[in-house]
MARTOR-184148 format. One record per atom (N, C-alpha, C): residue number from 1; chain; x negated, y, z. Coordinates in nm, 3 decimals, always signed. Example, Ala and Ser with C-alpha at 12.3 -4.5 7.8 and 13.67 -1.06 7.14 Angstrom:
BEGIN
[rec 1,"A",[-1.319,-0.569,+0.780]]
[rec 1,"A",[-1.230,-0.450,+0.780]]
[rec 1,"A",[-1.320,-0.330,+0.780]]
[rec 2,"A",[-1.285,-0.225,+0.708]]
[rec 2,"A",[-1.367,-0.106,+0.714]]
[rec 2,"A",[-1.290,+0.003,+0.787]]
//
This chain:
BEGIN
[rec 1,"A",[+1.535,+0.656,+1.817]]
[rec 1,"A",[+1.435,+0.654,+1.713]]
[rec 1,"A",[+1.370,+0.792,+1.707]]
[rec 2,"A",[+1.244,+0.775,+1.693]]
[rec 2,"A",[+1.162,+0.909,+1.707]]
[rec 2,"A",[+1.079,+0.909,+1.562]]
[rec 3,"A",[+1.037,+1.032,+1.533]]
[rec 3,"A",[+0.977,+1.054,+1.393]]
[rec 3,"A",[+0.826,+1.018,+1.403]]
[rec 4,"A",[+0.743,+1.020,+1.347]]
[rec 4,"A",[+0.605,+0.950,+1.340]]
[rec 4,"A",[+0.581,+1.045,+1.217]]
[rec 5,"A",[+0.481,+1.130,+1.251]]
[rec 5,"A",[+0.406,+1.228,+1.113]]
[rec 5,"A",[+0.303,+1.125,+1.041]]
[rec 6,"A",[+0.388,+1.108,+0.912]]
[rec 6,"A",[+0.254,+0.997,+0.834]]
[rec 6,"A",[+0.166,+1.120,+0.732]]
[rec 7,"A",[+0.042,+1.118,+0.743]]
[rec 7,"A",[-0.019,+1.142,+0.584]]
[rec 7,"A",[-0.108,+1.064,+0.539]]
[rec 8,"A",[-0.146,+1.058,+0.384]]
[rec 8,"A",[-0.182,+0.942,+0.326]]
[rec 8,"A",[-0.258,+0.990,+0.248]]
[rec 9,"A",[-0.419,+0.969,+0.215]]
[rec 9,"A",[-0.433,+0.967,+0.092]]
[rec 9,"A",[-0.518,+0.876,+0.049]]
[rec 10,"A",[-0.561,+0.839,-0.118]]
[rec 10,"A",[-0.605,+0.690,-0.136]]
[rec 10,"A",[-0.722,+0.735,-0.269]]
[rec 11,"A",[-0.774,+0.677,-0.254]]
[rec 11,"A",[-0.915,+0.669,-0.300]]
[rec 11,"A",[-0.968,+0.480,-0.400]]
[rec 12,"A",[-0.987,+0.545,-0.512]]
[rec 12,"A",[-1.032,+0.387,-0.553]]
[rec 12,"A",[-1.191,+0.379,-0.548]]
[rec 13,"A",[-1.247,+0.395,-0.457]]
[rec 13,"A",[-1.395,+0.380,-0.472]]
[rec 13,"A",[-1.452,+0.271,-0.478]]
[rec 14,"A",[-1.386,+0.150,-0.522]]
[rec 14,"A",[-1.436,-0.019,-0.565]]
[rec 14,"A",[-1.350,-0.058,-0.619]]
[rec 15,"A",[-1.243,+0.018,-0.640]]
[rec 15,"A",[-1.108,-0.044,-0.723]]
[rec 15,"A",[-1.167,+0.033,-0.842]]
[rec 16,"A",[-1.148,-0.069,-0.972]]
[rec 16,"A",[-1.106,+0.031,-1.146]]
[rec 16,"A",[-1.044,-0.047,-1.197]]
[rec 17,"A",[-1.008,-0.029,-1.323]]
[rec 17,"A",[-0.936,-0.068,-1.451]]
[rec 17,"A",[-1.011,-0.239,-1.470]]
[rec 18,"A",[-0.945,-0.340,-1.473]]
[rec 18,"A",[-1.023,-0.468,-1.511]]
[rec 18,"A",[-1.066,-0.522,-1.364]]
[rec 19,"A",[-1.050,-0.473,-1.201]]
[rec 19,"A",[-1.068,-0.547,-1.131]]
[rec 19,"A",[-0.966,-0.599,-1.020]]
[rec 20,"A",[-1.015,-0.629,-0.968]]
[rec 20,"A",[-0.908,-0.663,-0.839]]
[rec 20,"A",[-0.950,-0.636,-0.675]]
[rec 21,"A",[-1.055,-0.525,-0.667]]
[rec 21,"A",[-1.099,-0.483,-0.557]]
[rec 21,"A",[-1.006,-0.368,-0.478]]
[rec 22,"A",[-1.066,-0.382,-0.390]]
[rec 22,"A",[-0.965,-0.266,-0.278]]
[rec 22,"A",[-0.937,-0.173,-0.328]]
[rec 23,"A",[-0.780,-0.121,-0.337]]
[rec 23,"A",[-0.797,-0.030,-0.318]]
[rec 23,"A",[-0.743,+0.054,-0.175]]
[rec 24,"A",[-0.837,+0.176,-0.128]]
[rec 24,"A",[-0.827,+0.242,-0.011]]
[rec 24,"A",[-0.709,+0.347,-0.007]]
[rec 25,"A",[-0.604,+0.305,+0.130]]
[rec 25,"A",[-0.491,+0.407,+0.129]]
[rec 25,"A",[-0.535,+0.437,+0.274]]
[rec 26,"A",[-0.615,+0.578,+0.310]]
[rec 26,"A",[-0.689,+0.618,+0.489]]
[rec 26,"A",[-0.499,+0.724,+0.519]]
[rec 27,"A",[-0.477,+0.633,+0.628]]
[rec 27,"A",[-0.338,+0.697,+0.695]]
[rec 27,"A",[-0.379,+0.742,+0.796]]
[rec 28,"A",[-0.318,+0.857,+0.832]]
[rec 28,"A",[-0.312,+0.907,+0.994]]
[rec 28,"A",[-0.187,+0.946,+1.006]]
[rec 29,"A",[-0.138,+0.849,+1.146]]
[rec 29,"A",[-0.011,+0.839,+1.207]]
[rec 29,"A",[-0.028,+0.910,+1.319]]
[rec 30,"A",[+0.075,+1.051,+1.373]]
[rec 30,"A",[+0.093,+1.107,+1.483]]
[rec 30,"A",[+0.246,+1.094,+1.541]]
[rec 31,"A",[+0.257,+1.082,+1.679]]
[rec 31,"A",[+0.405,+1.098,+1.710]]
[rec 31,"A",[+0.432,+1.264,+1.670]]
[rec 32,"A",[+0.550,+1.264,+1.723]]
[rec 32,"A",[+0.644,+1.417,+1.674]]
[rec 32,"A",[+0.540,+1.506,+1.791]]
[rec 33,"A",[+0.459,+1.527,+1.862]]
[rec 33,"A",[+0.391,+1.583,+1.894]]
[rec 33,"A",[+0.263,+1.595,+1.832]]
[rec 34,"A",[+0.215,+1.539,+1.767]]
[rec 34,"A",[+0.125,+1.544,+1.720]]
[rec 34,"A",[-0.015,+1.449,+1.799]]
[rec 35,"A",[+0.039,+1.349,+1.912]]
[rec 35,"A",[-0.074,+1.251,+1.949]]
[rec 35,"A",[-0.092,+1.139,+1.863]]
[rec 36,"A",[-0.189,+1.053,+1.860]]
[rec 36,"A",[-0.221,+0.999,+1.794]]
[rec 36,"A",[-0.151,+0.853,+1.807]]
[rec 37,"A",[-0.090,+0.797,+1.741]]
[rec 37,"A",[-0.076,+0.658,+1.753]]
[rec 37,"A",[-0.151,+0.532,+1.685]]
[rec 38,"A",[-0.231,+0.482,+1.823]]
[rec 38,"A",[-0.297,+0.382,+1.800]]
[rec 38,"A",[-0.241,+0.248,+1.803]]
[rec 39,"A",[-0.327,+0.185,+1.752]]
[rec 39,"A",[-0.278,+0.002,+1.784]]
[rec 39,"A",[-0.160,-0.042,+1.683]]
[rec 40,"A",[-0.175,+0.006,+1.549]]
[rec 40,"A",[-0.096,-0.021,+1.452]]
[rec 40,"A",[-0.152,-0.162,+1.376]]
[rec 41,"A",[-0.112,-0.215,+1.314]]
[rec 41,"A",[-0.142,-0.339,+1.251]]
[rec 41,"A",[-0.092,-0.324,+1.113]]
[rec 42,"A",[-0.151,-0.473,+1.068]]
[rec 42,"A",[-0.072,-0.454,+0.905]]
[rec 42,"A",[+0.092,-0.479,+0.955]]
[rec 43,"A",[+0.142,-0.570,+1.010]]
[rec 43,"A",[+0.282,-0.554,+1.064]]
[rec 43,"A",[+0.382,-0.389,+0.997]]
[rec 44,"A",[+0.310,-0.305,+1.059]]
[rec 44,"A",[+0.341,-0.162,+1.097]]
[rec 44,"A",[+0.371,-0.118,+0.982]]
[rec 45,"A",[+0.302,-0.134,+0.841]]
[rec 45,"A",[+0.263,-0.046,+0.751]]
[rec 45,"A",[+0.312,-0.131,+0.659]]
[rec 46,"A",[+0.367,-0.050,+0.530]]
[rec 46,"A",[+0.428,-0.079,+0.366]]
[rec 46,"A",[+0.359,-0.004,+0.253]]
[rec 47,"A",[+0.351,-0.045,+0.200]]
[rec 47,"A",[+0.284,+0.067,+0.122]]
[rec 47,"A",[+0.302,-0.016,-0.019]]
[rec 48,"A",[+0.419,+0.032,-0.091]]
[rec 48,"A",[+0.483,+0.055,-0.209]]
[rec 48,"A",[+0.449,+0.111,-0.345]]
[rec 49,"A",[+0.398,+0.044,-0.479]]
[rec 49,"A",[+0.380,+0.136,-0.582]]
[rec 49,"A",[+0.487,+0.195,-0.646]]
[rec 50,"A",[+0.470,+0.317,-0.614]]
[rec 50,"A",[+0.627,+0.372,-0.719]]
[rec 50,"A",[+0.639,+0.362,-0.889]]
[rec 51,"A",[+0.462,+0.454,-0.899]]
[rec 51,"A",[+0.413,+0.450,-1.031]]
[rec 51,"A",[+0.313,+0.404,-1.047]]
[rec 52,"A",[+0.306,+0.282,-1.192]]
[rec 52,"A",[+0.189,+0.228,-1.181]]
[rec 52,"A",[+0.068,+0.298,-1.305]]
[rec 53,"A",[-0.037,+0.297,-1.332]]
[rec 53,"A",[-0.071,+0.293,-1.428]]
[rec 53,"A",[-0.010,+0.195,-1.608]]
[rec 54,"A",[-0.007,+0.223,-1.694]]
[rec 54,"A",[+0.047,+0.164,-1.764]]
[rec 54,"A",[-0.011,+0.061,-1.816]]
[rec 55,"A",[+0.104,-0.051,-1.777]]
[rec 55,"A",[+0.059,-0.211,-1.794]]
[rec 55,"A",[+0.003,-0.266,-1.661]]
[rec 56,"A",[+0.004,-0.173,-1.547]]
[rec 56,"A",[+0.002,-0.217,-1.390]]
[rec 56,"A",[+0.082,-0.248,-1.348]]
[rec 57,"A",[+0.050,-0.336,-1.237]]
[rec 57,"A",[+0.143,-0.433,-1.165]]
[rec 57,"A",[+0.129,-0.373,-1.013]]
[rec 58,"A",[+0.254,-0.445,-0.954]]
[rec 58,"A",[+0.245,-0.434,-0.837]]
[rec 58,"A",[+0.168,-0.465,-0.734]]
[rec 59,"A",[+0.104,-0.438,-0.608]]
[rec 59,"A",[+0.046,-0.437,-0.498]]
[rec 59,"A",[+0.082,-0.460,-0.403]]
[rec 60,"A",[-0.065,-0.520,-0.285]]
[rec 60,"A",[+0.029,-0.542,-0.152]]
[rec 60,"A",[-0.097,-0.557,-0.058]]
[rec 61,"A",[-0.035,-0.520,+0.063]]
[rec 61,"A",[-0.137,-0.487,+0.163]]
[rec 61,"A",[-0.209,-0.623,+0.180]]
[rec 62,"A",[-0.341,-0.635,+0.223]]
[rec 62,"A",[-0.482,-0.721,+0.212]]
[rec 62,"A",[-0.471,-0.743,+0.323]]
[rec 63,"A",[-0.526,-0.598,+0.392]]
[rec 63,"A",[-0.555,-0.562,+0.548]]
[rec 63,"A",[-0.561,-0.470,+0.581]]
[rec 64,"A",[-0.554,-0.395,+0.712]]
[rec 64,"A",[-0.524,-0.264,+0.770]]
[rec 64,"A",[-0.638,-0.255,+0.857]]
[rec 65,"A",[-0.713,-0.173,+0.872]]
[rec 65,"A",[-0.882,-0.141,+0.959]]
[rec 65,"A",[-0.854,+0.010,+1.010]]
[rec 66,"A",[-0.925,+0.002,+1.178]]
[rec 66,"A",[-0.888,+0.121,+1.224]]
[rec 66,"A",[-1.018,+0.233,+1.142]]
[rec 67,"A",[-0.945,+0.350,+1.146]]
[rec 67,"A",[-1.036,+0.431,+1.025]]
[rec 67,"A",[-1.103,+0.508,+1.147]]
[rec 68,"A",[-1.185,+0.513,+1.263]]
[rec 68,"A",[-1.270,+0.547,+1.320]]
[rec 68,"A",[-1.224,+0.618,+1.418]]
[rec 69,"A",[-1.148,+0.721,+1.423]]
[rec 69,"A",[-1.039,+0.769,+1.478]]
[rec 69,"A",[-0.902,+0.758,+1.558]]
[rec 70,"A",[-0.868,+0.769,+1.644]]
[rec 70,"A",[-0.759,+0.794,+1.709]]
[rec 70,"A",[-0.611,+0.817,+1.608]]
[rec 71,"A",[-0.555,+0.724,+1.614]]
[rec 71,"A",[-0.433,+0.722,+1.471]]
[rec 71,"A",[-0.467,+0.718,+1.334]]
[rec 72,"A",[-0.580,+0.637,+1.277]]
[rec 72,"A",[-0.652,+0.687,+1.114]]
[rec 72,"A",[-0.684,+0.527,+1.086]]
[rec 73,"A",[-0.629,+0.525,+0.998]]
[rec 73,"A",[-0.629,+0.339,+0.934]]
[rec 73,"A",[-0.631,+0.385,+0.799]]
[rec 74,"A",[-0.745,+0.239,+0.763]]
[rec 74,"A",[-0.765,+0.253,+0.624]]
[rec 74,"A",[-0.663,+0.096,+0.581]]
[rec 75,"A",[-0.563,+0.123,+0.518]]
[rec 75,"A",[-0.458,+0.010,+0.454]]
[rec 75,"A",[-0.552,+0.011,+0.310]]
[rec 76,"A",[-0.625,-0.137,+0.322]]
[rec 76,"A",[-0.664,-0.182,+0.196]]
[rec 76,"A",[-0.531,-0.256,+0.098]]
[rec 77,"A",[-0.525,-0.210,-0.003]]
[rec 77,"A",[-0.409,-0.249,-0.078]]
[rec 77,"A",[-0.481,-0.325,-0.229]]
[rec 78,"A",[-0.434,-0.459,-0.231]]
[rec 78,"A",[-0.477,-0.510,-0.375]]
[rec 78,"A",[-0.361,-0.552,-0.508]]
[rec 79,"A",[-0.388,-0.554,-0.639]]
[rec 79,"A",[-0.334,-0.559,-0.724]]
[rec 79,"A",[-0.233,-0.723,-0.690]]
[rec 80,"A",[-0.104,-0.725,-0.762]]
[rec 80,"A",[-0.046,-0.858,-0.687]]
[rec 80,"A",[-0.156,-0.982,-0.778]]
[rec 81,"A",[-0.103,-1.143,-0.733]]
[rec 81,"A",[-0.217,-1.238,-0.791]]
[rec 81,"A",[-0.224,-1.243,-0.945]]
[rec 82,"A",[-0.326,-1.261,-0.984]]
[rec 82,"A",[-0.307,-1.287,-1.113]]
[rec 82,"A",[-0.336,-1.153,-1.170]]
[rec 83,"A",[-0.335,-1.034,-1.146]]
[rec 83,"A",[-0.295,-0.928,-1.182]]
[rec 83,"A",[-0.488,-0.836,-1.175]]
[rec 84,"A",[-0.488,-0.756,-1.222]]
[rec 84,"A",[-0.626,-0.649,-1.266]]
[rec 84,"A",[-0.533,-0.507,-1.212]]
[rec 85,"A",[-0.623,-0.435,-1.195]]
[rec 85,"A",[-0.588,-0.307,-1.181]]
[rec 85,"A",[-0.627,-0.188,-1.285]]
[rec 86,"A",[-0.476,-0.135,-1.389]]
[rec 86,"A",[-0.510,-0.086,-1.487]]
[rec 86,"A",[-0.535,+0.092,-1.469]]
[rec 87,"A",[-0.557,+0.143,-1.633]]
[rec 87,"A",[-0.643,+0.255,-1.563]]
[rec 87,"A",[-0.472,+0.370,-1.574]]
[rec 88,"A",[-0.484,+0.409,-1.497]]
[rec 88,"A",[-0.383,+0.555,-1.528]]
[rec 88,"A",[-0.368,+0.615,-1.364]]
[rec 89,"A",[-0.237,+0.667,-1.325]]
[rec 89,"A",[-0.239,+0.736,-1.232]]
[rec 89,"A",[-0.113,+0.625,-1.115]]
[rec 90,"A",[-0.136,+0.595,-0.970]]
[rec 90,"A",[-0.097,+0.560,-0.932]]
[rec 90,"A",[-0.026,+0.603,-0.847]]
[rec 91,"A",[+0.135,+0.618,-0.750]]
[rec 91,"A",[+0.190,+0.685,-0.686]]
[rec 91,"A",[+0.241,+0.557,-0.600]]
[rec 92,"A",[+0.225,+0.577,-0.481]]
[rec 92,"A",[+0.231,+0.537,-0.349]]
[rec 92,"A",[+0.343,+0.566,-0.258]]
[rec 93,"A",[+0.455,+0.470,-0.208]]
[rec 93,"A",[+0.512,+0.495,-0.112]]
[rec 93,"A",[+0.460,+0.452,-0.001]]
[rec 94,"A",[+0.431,+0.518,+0.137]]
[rec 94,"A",[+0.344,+0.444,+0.246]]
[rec 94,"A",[+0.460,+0.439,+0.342]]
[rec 95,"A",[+0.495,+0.384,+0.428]]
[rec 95,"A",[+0.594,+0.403,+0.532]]
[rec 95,"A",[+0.533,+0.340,+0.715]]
[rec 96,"A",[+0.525,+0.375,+0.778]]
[rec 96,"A",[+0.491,+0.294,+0.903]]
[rec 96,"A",[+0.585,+0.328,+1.012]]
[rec 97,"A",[+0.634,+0.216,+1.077]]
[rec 97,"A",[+0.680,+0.170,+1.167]]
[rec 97,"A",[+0.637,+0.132,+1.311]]
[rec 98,"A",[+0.627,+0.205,+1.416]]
[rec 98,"A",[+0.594,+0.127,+1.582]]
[rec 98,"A",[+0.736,+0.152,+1.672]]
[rec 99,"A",[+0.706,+0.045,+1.678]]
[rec 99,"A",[+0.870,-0.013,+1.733]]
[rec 99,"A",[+0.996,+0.056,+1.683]]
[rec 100,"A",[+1.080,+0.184,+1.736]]
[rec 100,"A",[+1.197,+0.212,+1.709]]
[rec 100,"A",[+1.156,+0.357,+1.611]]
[rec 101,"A",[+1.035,+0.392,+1.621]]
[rec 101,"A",[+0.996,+0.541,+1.560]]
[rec 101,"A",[+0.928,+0.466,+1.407]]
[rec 102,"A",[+0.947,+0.566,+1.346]]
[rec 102,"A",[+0.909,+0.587,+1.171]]
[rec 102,"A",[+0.896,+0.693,+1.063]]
[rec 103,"A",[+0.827,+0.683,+0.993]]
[rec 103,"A",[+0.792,+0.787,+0.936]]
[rec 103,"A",[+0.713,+0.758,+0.790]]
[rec 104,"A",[+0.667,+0.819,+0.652]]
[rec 104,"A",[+0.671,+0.794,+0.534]]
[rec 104,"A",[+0.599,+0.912,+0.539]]
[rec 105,"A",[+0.543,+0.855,+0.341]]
[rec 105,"A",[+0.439,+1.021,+0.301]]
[rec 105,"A",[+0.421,+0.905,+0.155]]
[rec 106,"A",[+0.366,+0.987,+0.095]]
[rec 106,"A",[+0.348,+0.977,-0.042]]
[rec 106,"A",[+0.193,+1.001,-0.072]]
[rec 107,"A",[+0.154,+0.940,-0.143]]
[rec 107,"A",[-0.014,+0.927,-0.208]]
[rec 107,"A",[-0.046,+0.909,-0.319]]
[rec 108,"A",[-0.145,+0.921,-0.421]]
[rec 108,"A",[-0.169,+0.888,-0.502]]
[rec 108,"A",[-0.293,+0.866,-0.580]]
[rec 109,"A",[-0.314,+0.823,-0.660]]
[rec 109,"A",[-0.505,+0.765,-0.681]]
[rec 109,"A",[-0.489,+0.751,-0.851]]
[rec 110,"A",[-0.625,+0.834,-0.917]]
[rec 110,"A",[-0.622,+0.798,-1.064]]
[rec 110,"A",[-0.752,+0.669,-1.055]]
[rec 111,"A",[-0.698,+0.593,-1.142]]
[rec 111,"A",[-0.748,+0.483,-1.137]]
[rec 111,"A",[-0.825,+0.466,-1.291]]
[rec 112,"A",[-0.957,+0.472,-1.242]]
[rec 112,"A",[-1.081,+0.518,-1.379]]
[rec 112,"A",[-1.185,+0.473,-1.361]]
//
Protein backbone atom coordinates (compact mmCIF):
# COMPACT_ATOMS: atom_id res chain seq x y z
CA UNK A 1 0.00 0.00 0.00
CA UNK A 2 1.34 3.32 -1.08
CA UNK A 3 0.22 6.86 0.15
CA UNK A 4 -1.74 9.11 -2.35
CA UNK A 5 -1.35 13.07 -1.39
CA UNK A 6 -5.12 14.16 -1.25
CA UNK A 7 -6.07 18.02 -1.04
CA UNK A 8 -9.50 19.25 -1.03
CA UNK A 9 -11.24 22.22 -1.12
CA UNK A 10 -15.12 22.95 -1.60
CA UNK A 11 -16.95 25.74 -2.71
CA UNK A 12 -20.89 26.18 -2.64
CA UNK A 13 -21.30 28.27 -5.70
CA UNK A 14 -25.05 26.79 -6.53
CA UNK A 15 -25.42 25.14 -3.30
CA UNK A 16 -27.29 27.52 -0.26
CA UNK A 17 -29.44 27.23 2.65
CA UNK A 18 -33.11 25.90 1.28
CA UNK A 19 -31.62 24.00 -1.79
CA UNK A 20 -30.47 20.88 -2.97
CA UNK A 21 -27.86 21.87 -5.64
CA UNK A 22 -24.24 20.83 -5.93
CA UNK A 23 -22.24 21.16 -3.82
CA UNK A 24 -18.40 21.43 -5.27
CA UNK A 25 -15.54 19.36 -3.41
CA UNK A 26 -12.24 20.20 -6.55
CA UNK A 27 -9.63 17.25 -5.28
CA UNK A 28 -6.19 16.82 -6.47
CA UNK A 29 -4.80 13.37 -6.02
CA UNK A 30 -0.87 12.84 -6.35
CA UNK A 31 1.10 9.57 -5.75
CA UNK A 32 3.93 9.84 -2.93
CA UNK A 33 5.92 11.47 -5.65
CA UNK A 34 3.99 13.91 -6.43
CA UNK A 35 2.59 12.60 -10.18
CA UNK A 36 -0.62 12.95 -10.90
CA UNK A 37 -3.19 10.26 -10.63
CA UNK A 38 -5.58 10.05 -13.26
CA UNK A 39 -8.60 7.89 -14.15
CA UNK A 40 -10.28 8.07 -10.76
CA UNK A 41 -14.04 7.58 -10.67
CA UNK A 42 -16.79 8.09 -8.22
CA UNK A 43 -15.84 4.34 -7.14
CA UNK A 44 -12.45 5.94 -5.80
CA UNK A 45 -13.73 8.74 -3.70
CA UNK A 46 -15.85 9.23 -0.11
CA UNK A 47 -16.45 12.17 0.97
CA UNK A 48 -18.02 12.28 4.49
CA UNK A 49 -19.78 15.19 6.50
CA UNK A 50 -18.17 15.44 9.81
CA UNK A 51 -19.87 18.80 10.64
CA UNK A 52 -22.98 19.83 9.44
CA UNK A 53 -24.51 23.14 9.50
CA UNK A 54 -27.19 23.20 12.16
CA UNK A 55 -30.27 21.19 11.34
CA UNK A 56 -28.11 19.65 8.25
CA UNK A 57 -28.16 16.43 7.09
CA UNK A 58 -26.03 14.18 5.60
CA UNK A 59 -24.54 13.94 1.97
CA UNK A 60 -23.39 11.86 -0.75
CA UNK A 61 -21.51 11.83 -3.83
CA UNK A 62 -23.84 12.69 -7.21
CA UNK A 63 -20.82 12.49 -9.48
CA UNK A 64 -17.13 12.88 -9.87
CA UNK A 65 -15.88 15.14 -13.22
CA UNK A 66 -12.32 15.39 -14.26
CA UNK A 67 -11.39 19.05 -13.04
CA UNK A 68 -9.30 19.92 -16.27
CA UNK A 69 -6.12 18.81 -15.08
CA UNK A 70 -3.94 15.93 -14.62
CA UNK A 71 -5.14 14.40 -11.01
CA UNK A 72 -7.99 17.39 -10.24
CA UNK A 73 -11.71 16.16 -9.91
CA UNK A 74 -14.49 18.08 -9.04
CA UNK A 75 -16.67 15.43 -6.51
CA UNK A 76 -20.14 16.99 -6.77
CA UNK A 77 -21.67 16.15 -3.40
CA UNK A 78 -25.59 16.58 -2.65
CA UNK A 79 -27.68 16.96 0.51
CA UNK A 80 -29.14 13.15 1.36
CA UNK A 81 -33.10 12.72 -0.24
CA UNK A 82 -35.56 14.58 1.15
CA UNK A 83 -33.13 16.80 2.74
CA UNK A 84 -32.20 21.02 1.84
CA UNK A 85 -28.94 22.24 2.54
CA UNK A 86 -28.82 24.36 5.77
CA UNK A 87 -26.89 27.51 6.36
CA UNK A 88 -23.75 27.21 8.79
CA UNK A 89 -20.29 25.83 8.34
CA UNK A 90 -19.60 22.46 6.80
CA UNK A 91 -16.53 20.02 7.50
CA UNK A 92 -15.64 17.34 5.11
CA UNK A 93 -13.95 14.06 5.34
CA UNK A 94 -12.65 13.25 1.66
CA UNK A 95 -10.74 9.96 1.35
CA UNK A 96 -9.67 8.33 -2.15
CA UNK A 97 -8.67 5.10 -2.97
CA UNK A 98 -6.80 3.51 -6.45
CA UNK A 99 -6.39 0.13 -5.97
CA UNK A 100 -4.02 -0.77 -2.90
CA UNK A 101 -2.78 3.12 -2.32
CA UNK A 102 -4.87 5.80 -0.20
CA UNK A 103 -4.94 8.82 1.14
CA UNK A 104 -7.49 11.57 3.01
CA UNK A 105 -7.61 15.52 3.63
CA UNK A 106 -10.15 17.52 5.16
CA UNK A 107 -12.33 20.51 3.63
CA UNK A 108 -14.70 22.75 4.41
CA UNK A 109 -17.47 25.23 2.94
CA UNK A 110 -19.71 28.01 4.77
CA UNK A 111 -22.88 27.50 3.47
CA UNK A 112 -24.78 31.12 2.89
Amino acid sequence: MARLIVNALSEDTIAAPGNTKTNYVVVSVTDANGVPVSGLGIANFAVTPIIVGPGGSLGSISTVTNGGMAGTYIVHVIPSAGQTWKAGVYIFAVSVTSGANRGQNLCSVLMD
